[in-house]
N, C-alpha and C positions, 0 to 999 in steps of 0.2 A: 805203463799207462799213467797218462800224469791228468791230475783233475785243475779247473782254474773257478776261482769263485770271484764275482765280481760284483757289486752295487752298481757298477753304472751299465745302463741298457748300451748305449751306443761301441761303448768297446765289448760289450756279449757282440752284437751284431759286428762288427768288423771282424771278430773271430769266426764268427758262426754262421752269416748270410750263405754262404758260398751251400753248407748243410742244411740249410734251412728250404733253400731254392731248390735242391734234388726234390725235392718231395712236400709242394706249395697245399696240398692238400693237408694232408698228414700235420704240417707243420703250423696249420695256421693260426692256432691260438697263442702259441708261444710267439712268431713271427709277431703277428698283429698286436700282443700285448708290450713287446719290445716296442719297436714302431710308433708306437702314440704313447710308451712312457718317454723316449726322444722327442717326441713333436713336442709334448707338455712340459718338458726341461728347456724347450726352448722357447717356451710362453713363462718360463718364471714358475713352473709348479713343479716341486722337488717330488720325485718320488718316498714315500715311508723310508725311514734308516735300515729297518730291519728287511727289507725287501732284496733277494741275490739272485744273480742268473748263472750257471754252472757249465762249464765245457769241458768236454773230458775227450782228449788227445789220446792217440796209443800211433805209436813209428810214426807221427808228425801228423797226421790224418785225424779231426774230428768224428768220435764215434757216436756221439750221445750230449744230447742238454738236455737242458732241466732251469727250472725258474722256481723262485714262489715269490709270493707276488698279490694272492687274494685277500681283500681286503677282510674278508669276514673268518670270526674263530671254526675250528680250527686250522686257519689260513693251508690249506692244504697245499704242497706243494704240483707242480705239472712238471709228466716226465714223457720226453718223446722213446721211440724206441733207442734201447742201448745194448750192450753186450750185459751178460751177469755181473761180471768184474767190475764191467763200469759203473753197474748197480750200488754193485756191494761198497765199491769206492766211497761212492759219492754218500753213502748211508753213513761209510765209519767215519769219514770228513765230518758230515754233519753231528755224530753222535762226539767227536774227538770235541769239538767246539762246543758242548752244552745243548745242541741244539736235536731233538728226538720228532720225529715227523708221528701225527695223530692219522695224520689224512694225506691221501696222493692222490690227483687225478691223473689220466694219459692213457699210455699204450698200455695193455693191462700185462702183456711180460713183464716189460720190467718196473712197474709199480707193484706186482708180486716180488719180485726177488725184492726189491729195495723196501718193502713194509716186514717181508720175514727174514732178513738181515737186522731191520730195526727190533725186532720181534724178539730176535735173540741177543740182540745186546741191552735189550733195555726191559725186555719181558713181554708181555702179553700175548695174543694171539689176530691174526689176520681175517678179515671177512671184506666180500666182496660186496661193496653196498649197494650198487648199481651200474648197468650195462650201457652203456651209450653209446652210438653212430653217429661218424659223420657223413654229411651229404651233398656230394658237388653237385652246384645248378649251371647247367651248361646251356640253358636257356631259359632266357626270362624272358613271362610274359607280363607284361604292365596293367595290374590291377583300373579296372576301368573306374574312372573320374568322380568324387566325391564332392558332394558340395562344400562349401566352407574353403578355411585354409590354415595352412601349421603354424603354431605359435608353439613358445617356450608355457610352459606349465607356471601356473602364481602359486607362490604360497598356500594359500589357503586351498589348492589342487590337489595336495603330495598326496591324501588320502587317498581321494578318487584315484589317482595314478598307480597310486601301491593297490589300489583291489583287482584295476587292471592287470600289472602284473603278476598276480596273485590267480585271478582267477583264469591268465592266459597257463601259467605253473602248472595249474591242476587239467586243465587240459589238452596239456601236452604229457602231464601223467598217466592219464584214462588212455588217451592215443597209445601209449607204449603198453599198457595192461598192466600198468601199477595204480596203487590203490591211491585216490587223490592225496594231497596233501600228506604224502611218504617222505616227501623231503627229497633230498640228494645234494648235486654240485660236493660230493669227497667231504662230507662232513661234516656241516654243518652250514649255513646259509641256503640261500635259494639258489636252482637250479641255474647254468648260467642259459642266455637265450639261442635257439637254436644256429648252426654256423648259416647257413643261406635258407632265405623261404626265397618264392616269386610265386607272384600270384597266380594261382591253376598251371605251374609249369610242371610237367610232371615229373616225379623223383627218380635216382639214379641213383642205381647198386651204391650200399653204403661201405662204409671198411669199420669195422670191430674199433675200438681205440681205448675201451674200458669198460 
């Protein structure tokens, strides 16, 4: 099993798309966060130094990636599903290098093995801070016509915007039966926003992911 760590998005994805593609659900926050840190390397906007995306091979075959990537402490990393091994790899890599994960979000197999591998090599104990689904919209219906029209946010906005989503957060908390303002997103920041709404489309079996 061989692991590959890389800074740059665009050679994760020429390794990885092909794995990424089996499973465009499953995959799509890691896909999508690759994806527009290339679009934004090709606008002139570097990604963070400290930011890597991870591929881990076994008999030539991609079995598992991994990214981190979020901006906020404690930048938890994202793990799609992997074998244990590949888990465990990618933990001792990380802990070989100085680097000890606080927080993981993903598929919650292997952000279990890969938080109590970390666990045992660096100490402490693992808990599961929150459960999340994702949920494909296979049809969308077009929320009917508002007055006005979309502009960019001014300055003197960011407030009003941050209570928006602040108080979109906590009721998408209440919705799940967690108590508002619990927190979550692996550790620390706000939660990330849900993968697809559409307006009154109705939802579709979700898949477990953490």
């Amino acid at each position: 099993m061989h692991l590959t760590l890389t800074t740059d998005a665009a050679d994760f994805l020429a390794g990885a798309r092909e794995h990424l593609a089996a499973d465009p659900l499953l995959s799509t926050v890691v896909a999508t966060v690759a994806e527009r840190t290339v679009a934004d390397a090709a606008d002139g906007v570097r990604a963070p130094a400290q930011d890597w995306w991870a591929t881990i091979h076994d008999a030539g075959q991609v079995v598992g990636v991994a990214m981190r990537t979020a901006p906020f402490a404690p930048r938890p990393a994202y793990v799609l599903p992997m074998p244990d091994e590949a888990a465990r790899l990618l933990t001792r890599t990380l802990h070989e290098r100085g680097e000890d994960l606080e927080a993981v979000n993903g598929a919650l197999p292997a952000v279990r093995v890969l938080l109590q591998e970390t666990a045992r090599l660096s100490g402490g104990t693992v808990e599961v801070q929150q459960h999340m689904r994702l949920f494909e919209l296979d049809r969308l219906v077009a929320p009917r016509p508002a007055p006005g029209r979309l502009r960019p946010a001014r300055p003197h906005e960011v407030g009003l915007v941050g209570a928006w989503f602040e108080a979109f957060a906590g009721d998408a908390e209440e919705q799940a039966g967690r108590e508002r303002g619990g927190g979550g997103g692996g550790g620390g920041g706000p939660p990330p926003p849900p993968p697809a709404a559409g307006g009154g489309a109705p939802p579709t079996p979700g898949r477990p992911v953490g």
